[in-house]
PyMOL CGO cylinders between C-alpha atoms (Angstrom):
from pymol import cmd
from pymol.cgo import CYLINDER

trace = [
    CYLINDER, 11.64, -4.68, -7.32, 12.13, -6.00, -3.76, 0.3, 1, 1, 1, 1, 1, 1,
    CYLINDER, 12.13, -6.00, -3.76, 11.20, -9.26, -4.55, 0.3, 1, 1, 1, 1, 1, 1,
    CYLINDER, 11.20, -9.26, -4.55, 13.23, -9.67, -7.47, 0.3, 1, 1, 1, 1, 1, 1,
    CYLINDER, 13.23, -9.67, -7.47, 16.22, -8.78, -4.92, 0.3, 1, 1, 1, 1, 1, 1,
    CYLINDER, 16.22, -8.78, -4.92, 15.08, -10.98, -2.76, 0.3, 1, 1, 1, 1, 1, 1,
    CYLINDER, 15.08, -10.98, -2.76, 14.56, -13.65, -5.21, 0.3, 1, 1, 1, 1, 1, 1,
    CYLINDER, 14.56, -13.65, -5.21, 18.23, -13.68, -6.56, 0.3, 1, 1, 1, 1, 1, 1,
    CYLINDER, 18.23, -13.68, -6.56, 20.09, -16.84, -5.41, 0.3, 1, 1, 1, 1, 1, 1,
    CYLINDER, 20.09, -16.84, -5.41, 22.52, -16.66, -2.10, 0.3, 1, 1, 1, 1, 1, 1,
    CYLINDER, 22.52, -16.66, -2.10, 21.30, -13.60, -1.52, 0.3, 1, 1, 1, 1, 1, 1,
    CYLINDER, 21.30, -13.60, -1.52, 22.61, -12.69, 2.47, 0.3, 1, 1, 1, 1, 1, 1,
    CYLINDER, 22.61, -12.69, 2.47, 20.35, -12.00, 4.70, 0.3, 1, 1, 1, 1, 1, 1,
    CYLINDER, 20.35, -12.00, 4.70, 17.18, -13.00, 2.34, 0.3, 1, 1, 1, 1, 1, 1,
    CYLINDER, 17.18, -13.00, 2.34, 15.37, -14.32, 4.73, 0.3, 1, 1, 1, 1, 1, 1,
    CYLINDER, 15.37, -14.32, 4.73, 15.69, -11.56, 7.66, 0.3, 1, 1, 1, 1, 1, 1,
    CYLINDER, 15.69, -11.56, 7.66, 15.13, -8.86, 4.76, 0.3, 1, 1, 1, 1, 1, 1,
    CYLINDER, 15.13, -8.86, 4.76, 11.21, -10.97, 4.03, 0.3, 1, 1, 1, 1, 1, 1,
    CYLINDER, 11.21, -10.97, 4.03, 10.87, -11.08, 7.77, 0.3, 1, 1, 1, 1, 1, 1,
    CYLINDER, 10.87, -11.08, 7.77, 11.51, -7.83, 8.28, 0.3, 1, 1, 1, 1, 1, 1,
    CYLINDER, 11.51, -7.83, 8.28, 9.38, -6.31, 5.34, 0.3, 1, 1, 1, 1, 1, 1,
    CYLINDER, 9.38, -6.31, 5.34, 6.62, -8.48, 6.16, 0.3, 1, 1, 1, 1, 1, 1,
    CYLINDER, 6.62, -8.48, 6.16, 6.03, -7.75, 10.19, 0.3, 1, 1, 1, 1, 1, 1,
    CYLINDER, 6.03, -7.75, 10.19, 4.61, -4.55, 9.96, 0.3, 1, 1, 1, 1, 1, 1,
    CYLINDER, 4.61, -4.55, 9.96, 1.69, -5.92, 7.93, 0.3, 1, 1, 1, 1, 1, 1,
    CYLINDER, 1.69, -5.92, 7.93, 0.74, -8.32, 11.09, 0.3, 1, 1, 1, 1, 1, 1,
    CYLINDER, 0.74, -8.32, 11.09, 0.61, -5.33, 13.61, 0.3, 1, 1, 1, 1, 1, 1,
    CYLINDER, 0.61, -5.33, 13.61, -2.69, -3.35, 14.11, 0.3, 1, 1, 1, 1, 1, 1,
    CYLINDER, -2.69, -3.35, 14.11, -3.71, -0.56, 13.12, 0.3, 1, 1, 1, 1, 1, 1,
    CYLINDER, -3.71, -0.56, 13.12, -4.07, 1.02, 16.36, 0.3, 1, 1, 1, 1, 1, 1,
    CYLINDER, -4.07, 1.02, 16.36, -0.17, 0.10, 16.97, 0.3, 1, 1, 1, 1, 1, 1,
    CYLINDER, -0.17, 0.10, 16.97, 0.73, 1.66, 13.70, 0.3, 1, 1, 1, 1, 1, 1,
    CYLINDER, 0.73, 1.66, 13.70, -1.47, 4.58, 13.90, 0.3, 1, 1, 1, 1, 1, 1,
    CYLINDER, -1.47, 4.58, 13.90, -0.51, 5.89, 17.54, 0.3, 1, 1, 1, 1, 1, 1,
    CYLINDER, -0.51, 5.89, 17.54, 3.33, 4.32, 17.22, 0.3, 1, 1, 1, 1, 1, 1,
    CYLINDER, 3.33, 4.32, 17.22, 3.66, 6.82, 14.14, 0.3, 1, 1, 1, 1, 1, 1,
    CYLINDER, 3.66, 6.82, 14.14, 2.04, 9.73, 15.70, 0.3, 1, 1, 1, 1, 1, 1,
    CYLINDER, 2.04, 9.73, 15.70, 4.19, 9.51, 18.76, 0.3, 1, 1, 1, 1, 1, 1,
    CYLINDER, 4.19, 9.51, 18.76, 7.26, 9.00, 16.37, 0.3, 1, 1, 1, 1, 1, 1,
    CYLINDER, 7.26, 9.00, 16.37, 6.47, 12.14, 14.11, 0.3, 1, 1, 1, 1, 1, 1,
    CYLINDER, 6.47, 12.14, 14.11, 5.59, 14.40, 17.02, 0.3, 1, 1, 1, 1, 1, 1,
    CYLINDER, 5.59, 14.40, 17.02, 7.22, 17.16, 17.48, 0.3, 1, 1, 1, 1, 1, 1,
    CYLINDER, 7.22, 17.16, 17.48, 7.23, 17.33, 20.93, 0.3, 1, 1, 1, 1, 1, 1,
    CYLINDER, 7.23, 17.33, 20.93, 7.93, 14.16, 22.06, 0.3, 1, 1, 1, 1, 1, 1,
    CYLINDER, 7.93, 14.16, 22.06, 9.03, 12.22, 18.76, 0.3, 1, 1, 1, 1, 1, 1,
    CYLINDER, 9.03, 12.22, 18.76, 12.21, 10.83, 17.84, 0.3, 1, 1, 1, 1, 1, 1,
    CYLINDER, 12.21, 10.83, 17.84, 12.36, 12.23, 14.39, 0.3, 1, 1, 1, 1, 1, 1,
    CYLINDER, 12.36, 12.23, 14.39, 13.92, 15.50, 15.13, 0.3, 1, 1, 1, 1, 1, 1,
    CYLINDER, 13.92, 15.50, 15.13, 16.01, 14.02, 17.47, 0.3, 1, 1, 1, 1, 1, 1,
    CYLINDER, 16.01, 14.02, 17.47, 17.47, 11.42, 14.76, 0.3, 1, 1, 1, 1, 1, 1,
    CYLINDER, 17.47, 11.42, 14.76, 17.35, 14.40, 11.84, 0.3, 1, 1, 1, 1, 1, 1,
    CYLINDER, 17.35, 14.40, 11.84, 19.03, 16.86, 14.30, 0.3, 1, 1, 1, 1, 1, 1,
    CYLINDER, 19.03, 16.86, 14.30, 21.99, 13.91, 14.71, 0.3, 1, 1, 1, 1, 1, 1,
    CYLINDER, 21.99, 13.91, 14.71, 22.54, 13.31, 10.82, 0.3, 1, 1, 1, 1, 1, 1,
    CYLINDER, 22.54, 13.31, 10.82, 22.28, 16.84, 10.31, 0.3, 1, 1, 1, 1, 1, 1,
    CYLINDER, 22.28, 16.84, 10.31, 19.07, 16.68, 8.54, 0.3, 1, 1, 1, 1, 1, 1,
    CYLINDER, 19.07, 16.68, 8.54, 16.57, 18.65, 11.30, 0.3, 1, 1, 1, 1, 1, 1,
    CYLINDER, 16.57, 18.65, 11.30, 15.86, 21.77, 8.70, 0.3, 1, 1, 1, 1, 1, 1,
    CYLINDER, 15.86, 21.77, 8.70, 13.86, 19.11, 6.83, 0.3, 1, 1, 1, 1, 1, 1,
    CYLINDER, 13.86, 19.11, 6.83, 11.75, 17.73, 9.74, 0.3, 1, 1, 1, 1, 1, 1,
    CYLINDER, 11.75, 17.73, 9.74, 8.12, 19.43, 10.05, 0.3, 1, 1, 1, 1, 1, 1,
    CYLINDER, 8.12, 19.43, 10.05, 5.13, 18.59, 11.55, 0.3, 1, 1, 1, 1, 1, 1,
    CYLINDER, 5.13, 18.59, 11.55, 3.76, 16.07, 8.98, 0.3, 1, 1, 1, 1, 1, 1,
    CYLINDER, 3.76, 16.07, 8.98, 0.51, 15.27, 10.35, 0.3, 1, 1, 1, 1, 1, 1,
    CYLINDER, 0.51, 15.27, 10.35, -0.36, 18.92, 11.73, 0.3, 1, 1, 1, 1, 1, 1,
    CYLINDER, -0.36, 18.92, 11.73, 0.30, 20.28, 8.13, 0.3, 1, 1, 1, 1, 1, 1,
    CYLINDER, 0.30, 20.28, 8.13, -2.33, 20.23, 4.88, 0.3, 1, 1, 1, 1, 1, 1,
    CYLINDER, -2.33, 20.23, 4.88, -0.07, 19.75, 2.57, 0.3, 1, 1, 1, 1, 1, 1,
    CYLINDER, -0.07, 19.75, 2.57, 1.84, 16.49, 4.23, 0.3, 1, 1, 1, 1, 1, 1,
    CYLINDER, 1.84, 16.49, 4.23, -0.84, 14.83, 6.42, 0.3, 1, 1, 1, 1, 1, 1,
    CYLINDER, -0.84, 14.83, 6.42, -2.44, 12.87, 3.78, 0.3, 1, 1, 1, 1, 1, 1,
    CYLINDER, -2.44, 12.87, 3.78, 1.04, 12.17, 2.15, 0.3, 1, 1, 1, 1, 1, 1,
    CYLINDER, 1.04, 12.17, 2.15, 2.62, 10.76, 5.62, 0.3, 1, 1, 1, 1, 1, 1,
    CYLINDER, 2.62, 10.76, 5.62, -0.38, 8.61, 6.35, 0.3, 1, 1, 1, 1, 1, 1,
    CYLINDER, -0.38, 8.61, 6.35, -0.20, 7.21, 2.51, 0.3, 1, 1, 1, 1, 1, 1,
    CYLINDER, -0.20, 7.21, 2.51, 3.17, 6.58, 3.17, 0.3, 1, 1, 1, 1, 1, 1,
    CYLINDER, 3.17, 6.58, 3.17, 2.64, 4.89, 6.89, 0.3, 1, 1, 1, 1, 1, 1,
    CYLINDER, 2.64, 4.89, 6.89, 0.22, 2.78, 4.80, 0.3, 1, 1, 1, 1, 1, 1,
    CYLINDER, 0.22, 2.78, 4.80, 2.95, 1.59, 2.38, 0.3, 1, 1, 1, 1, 1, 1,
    CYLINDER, 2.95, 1.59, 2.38, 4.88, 0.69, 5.11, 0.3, 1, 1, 1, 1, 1, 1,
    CYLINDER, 4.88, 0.69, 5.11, 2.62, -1.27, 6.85, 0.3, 1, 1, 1, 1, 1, 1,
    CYLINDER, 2.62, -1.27, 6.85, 1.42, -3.02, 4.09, 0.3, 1, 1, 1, 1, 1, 1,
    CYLINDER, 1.42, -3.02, 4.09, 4.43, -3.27, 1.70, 0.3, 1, 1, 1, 1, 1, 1,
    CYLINDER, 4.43, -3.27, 1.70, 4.63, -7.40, 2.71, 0.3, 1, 1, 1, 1, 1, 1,
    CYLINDER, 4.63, -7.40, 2.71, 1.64, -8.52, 1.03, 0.3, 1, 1, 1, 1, 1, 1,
    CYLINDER, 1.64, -8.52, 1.03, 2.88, -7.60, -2.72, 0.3, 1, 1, 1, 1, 1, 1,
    CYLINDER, 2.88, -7.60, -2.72, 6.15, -8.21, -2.16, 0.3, 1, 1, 1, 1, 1, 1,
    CYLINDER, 6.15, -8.21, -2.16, 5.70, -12.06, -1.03, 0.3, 1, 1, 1, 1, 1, 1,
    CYLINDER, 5.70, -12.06, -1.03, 2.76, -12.45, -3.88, 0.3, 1, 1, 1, 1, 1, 1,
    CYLINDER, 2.76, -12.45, -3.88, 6.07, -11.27, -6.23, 0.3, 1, 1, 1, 1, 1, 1,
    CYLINDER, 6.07, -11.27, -6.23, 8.36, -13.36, -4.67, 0.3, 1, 1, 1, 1, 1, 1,
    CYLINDER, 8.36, -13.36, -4.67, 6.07, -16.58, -4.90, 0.3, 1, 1, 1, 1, 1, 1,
    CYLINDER, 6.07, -16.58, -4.90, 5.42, -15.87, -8.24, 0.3, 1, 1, 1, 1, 1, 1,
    CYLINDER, 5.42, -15.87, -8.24, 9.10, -15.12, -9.33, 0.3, 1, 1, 1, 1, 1, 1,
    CYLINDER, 9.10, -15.12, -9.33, 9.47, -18.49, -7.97, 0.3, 1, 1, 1, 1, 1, 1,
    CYLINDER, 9.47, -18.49, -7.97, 6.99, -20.14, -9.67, 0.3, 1, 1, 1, 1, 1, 1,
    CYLINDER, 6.99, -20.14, -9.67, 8.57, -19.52, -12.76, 0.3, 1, 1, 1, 1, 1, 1,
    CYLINDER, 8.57, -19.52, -12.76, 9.83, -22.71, -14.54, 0.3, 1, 1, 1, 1, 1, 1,
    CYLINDER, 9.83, -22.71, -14.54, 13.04, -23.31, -14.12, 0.3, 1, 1, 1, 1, 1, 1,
    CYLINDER, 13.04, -23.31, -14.12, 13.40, -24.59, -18.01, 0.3, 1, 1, 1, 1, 1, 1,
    CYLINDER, 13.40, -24.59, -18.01, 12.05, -21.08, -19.11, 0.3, 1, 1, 1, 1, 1, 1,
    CYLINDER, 12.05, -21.08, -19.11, 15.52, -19.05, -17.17, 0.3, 1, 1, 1, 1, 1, 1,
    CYLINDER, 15.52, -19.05, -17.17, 17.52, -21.70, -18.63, 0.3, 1, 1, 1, 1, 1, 1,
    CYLINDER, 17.52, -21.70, -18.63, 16.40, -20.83, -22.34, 0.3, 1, 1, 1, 1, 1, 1,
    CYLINDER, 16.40, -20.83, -22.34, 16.81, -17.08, -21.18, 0.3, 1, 1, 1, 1, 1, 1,
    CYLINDER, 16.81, -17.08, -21.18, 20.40, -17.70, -20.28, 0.3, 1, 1, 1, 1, 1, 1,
    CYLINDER, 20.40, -17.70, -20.28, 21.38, -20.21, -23.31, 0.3, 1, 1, 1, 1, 1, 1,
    CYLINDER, 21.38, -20.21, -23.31, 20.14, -17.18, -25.30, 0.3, 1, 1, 1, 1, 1, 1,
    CYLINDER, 20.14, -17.18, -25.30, 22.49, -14.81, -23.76, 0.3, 1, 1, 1, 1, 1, 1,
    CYLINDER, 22.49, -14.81, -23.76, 19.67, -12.40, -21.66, 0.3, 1, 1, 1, 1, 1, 1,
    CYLINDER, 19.67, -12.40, -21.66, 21.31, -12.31, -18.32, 0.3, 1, 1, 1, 1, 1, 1,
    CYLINDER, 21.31, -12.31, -18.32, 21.06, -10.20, -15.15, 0.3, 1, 1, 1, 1, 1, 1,
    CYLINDER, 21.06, -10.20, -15.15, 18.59, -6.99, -15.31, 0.3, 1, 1, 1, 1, 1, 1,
    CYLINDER, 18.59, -6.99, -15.31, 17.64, -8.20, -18.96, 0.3, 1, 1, 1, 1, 1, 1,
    CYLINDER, 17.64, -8.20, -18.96, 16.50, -11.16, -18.05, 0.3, 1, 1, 1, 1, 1, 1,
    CYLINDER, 16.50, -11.16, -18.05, 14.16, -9.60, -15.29, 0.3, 1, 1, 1, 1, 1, 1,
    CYLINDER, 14.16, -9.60, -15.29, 12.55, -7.04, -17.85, 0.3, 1, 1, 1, 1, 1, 1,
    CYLINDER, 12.55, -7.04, -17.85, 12.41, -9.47, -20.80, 0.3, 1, 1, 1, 1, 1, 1,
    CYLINDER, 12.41, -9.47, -20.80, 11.35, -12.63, -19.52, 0.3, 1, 1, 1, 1, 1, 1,
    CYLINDER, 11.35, -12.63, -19.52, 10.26, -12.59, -15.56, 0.3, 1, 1, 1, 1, 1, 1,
    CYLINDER, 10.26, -12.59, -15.56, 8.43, -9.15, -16.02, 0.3, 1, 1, 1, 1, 1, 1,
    CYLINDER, 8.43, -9.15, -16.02, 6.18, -10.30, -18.44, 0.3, 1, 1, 1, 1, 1, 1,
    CYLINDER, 6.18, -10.30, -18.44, 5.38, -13.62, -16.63, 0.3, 1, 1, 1, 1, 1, 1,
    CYLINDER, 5.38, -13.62, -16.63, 4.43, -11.57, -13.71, 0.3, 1, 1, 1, 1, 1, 1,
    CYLINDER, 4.43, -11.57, -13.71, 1.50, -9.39, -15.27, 0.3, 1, 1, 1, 1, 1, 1,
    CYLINDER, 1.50, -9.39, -15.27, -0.98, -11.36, -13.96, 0.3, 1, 1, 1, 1, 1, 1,
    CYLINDER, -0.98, -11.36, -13.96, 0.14, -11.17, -10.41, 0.3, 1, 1, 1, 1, 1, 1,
    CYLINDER, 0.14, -11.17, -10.41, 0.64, -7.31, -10.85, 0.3, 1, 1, 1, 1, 1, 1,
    CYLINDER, 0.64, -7.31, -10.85, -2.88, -7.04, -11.91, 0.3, 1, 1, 1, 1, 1, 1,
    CYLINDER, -2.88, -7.04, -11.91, -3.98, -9.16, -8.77, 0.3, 1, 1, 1, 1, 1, 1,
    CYLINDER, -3.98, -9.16, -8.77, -1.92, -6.97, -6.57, 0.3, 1, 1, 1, 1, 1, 1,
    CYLINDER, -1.92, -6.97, -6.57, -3.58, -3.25, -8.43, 0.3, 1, 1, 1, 1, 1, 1,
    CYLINDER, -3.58, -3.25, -8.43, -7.14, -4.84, -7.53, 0.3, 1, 1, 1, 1, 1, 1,
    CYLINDER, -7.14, -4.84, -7.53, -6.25, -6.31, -4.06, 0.3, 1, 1, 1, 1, 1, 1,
    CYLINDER, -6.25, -6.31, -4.06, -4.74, -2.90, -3.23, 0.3, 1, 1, 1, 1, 1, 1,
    CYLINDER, -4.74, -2.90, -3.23, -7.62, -0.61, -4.90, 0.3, 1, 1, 1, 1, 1, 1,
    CYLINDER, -7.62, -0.61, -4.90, -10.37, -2.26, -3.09, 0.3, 1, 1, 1, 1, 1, 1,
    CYLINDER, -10.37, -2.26, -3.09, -8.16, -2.20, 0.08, 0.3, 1, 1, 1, 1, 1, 1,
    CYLINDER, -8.16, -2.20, 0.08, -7.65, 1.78, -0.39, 0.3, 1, 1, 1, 1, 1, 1,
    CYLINDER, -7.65, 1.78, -0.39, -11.57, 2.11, 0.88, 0.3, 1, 1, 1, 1, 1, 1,
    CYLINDER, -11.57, 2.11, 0.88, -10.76, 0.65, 3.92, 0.3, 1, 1, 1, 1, 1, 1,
    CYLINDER, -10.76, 0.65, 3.92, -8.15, 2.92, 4.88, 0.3, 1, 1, 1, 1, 1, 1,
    CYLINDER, -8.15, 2.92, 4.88, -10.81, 4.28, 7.70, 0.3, 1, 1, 1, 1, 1, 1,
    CYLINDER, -10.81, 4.28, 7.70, -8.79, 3.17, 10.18, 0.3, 1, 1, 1, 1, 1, 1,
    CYLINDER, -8.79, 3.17, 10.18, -5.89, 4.59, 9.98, 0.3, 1, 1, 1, 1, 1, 1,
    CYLINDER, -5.89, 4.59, 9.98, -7.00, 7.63, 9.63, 0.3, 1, 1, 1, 1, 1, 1,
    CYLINDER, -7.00, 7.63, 9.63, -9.34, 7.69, 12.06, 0.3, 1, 1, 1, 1, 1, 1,
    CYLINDER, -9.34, 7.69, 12.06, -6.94, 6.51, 14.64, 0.3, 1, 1, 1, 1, 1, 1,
    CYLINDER, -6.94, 6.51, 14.64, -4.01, 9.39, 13.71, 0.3, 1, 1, 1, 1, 1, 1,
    CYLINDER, -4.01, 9.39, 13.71, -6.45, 12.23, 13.01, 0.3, 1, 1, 1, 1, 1, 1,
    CYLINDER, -6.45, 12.23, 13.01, -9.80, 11.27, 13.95, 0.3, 1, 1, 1, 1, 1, 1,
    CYLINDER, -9.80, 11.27, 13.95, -13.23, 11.11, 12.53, 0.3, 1, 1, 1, 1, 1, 1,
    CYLINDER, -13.23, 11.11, 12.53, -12.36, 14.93, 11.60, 0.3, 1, 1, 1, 1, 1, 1,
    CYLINDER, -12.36, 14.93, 11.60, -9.22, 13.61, 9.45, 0.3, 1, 1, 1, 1, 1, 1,
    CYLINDER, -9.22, 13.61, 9.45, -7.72, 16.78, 10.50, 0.3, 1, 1, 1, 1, 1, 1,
    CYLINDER, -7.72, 16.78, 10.50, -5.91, 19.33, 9.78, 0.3, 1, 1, 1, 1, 1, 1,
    CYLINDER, -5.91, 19.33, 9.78, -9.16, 20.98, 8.13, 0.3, 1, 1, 1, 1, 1, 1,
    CYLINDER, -9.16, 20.98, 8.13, -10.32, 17.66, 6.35, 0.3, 1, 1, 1, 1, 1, 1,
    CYLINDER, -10.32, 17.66, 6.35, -7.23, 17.30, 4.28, 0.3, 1, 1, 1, 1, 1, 1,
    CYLINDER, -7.23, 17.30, 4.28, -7.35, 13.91, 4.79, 0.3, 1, 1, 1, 1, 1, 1,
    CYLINDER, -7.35, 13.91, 4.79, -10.80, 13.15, 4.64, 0.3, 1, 1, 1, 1, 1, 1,
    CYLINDER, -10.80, 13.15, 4.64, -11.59, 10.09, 2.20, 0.3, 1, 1, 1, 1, 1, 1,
    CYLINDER, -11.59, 10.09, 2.20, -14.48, 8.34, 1.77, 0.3, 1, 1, 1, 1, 1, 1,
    CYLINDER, -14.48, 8.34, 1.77, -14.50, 6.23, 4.21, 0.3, 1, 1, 1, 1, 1, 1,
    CYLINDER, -14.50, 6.23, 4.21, -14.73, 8.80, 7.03, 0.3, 1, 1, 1, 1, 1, 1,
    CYLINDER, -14.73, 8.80, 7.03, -16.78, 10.59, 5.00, 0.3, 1, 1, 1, 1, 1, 1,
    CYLINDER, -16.78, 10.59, 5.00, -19.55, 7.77, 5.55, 0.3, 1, 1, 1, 1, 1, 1,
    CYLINDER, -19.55, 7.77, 5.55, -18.58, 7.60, 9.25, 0.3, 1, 1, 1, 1, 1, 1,
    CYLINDER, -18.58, 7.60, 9.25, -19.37, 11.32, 9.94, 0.3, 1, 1, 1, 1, 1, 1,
    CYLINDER, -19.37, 11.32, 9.94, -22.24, 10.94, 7.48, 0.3, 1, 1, 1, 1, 1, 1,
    CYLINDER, -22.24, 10.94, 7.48, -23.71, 7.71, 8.99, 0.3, 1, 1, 1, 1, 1, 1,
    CYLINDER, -23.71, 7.71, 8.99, -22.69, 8.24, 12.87, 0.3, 1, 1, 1, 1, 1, 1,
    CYLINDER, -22.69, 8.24, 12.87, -22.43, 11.65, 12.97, 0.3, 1, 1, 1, 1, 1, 1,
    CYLINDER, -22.43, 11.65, 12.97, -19.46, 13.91, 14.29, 0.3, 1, 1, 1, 1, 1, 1,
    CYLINDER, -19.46, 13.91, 14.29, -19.23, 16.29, 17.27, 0.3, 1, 1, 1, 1, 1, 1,
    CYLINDER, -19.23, 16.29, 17.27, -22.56, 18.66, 16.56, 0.3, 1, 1, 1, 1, 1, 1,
    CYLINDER, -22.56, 18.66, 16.56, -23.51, 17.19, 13.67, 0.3, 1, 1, 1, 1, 1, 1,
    CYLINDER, -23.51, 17.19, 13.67, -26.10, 14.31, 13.63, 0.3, 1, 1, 1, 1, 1, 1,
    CYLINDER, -26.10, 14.31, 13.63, -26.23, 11.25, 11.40, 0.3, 1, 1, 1, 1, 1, 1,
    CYLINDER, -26.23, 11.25, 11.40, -27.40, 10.59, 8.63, 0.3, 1, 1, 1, 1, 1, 1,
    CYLINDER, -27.40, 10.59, 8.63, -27.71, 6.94, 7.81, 0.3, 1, 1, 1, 1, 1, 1,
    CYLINDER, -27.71, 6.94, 7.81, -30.00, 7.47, 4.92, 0.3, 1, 1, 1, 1, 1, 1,
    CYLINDER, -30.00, 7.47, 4.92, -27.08, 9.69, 2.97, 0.3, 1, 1, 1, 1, 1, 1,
    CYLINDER, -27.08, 9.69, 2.97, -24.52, 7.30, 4.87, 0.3, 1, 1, 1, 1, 1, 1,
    CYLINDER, -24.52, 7.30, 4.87, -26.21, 4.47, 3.22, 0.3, 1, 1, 1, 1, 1, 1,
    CYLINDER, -26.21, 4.47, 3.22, -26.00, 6.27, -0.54, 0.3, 1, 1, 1, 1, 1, 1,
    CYLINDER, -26.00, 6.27, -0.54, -21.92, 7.03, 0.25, 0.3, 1, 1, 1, 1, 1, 1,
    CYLINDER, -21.92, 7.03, 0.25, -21.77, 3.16, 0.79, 0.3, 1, 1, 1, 1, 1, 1,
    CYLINDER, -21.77, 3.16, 0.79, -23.84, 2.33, -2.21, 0.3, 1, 1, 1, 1, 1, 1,
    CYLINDER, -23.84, 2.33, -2.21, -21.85, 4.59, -4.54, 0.3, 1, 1, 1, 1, 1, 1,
    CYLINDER, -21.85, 4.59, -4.54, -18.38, 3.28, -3.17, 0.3, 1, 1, 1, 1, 1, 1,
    CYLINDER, -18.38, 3.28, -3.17, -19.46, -0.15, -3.88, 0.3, 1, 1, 1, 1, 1, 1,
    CYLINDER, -19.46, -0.15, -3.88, -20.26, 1.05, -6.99, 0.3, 1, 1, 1, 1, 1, 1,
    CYLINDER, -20.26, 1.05, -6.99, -17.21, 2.28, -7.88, 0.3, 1, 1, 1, 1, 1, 1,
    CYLINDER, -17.21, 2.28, -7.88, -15.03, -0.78, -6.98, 0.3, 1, 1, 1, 1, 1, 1,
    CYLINDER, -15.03, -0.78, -6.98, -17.29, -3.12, -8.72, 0.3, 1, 1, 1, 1, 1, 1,
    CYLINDER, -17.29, -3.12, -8.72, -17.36, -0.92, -12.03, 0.3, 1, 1, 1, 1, 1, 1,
    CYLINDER, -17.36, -0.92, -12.03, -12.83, -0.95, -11.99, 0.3, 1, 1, 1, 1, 1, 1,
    CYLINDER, -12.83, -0.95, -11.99, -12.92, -4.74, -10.83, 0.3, 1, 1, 1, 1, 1, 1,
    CYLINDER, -12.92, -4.74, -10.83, -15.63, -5.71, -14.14, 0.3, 1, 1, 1, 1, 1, 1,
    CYLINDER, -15.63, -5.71, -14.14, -13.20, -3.20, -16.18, 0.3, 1, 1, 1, 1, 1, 1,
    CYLINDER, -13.20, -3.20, -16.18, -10.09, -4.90, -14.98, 0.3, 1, 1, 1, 1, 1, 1,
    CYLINDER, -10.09, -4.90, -14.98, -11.54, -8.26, -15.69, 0.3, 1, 1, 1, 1, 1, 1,
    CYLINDER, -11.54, -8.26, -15.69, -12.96, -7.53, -18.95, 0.3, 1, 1, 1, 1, 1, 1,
    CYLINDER, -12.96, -7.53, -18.95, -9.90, -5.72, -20.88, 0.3, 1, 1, 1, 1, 1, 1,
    CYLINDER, -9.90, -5.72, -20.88, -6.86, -7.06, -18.52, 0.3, 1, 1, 1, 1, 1, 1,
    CYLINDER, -6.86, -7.06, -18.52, -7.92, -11.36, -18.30, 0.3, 1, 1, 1, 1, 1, 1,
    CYLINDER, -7.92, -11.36, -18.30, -9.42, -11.32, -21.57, 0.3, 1, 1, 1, 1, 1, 1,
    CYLINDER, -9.42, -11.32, -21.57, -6.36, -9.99, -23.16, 0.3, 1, 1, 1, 1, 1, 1,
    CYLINDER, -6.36, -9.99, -23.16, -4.21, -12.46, -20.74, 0.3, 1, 1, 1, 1, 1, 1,
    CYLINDER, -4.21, -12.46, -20.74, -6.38, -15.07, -21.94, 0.3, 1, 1, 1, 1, 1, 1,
    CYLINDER, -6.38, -15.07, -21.94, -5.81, -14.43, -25.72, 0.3, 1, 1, 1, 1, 1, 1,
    CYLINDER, -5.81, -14.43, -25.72, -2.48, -14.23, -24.71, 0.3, 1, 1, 1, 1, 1, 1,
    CYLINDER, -2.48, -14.23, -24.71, -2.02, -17.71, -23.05, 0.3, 1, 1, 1, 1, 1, 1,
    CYLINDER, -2.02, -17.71, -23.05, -4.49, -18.96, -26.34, 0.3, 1, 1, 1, 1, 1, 1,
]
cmd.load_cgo(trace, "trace")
């Protein structure tokens, strides 16, 4: 949806907007992961400060020291830091679309919002389905920003342990516990696994009926 906003013509500000959604994916994880955790403390963090001035601070809590939020927060960090990539495979795809084709659209009356769901949506599939792989397989490799908010632990009380630091304290090892890299080697094994079997199911029902389609 950001891209198509972006993509509309004389749009203000378009190109600060895609500059501005697309920095955070070019920072580290280290920066995001510690800048967050200093940002949602609440002893030091700005949050309350900028809830208590809007009114807002009954709704602040300690988001990463809580179960129930930690694993929500980080997901959403992650979205943040990593919104850029979709959006400008979107946008460069919105503008790939022919020219002739919007024409046709608007000769035929389908303007505006019904032009987006009716002809530019279902142009775009393909580039959706890129973007669910590319962000599946990239949904393993959250390790790190985990690890660097709330450790090889992924505190509080494992709630959010994946399994990617569930082969690190597997493999490596974790305060008392010892390693295991023959049970760290069968986490890998079945996580490759598991992206291999959705990428051979995504390329056997999703491009072979996009194929048909283009046929």
């Amino acid at each position: 949806m950001m891209a198509a906003i972006l993509s509309i013509p004389r749009l203000r500000g378009a190109g600060f907007y895609r500059t501005a959604l697309f920095m955070p994916t070019m920072l580290s994880f280290v920066i995001v992961g510690f800048g967050w955790k200093l940002i949602l403390s609440p002893l030091w963090g700005i949050t309350p400060t900028l809830l208590d001035a809007i009114g807002l601070k009954s709704l602040f809590a300690p988001y990463l020291g809580k179960e129930q939020y930690a694993l929500t927060t980080l997901g959403l960090i992650s979205v943040w830091q990593y919104l850029g990539v979709p959006m400008m495979l979107t946008y460069a795809a919105l503008l790939s679309i022919p020219h002739e084709v919007i024409e046709a659209a608007e000769i035929d009356g389908i303007v505006g919002i019904a032009q987006f769901f009716k002809i530019k949506l279902p142009l775009l599939w393909p580039t959706i389905g890129v973007i669910a792989i590319l962000t599946f397989v990239s949904n393993f490799n959250s390790f790190d920003l985990i690890y660097t908010v709330q450790g090889a632990l992924a505190g509080p009380n494992y709630s959010t342990d994946i399994l990617g630091t569930l082969l690190y304290r597997t493999f490596f090892g974790a305060q008392l516990q010892l390693g295991d890299p023959n049970m760290g080697a069968t986490i890998a094994t079945m996580m490759l696994f598991i992206i291999i079997a959705v990428v051979c199911a995504y390329l056997f029902f999703v491009q072979r009926k996009l194929v048909r389609y283009e046929l």
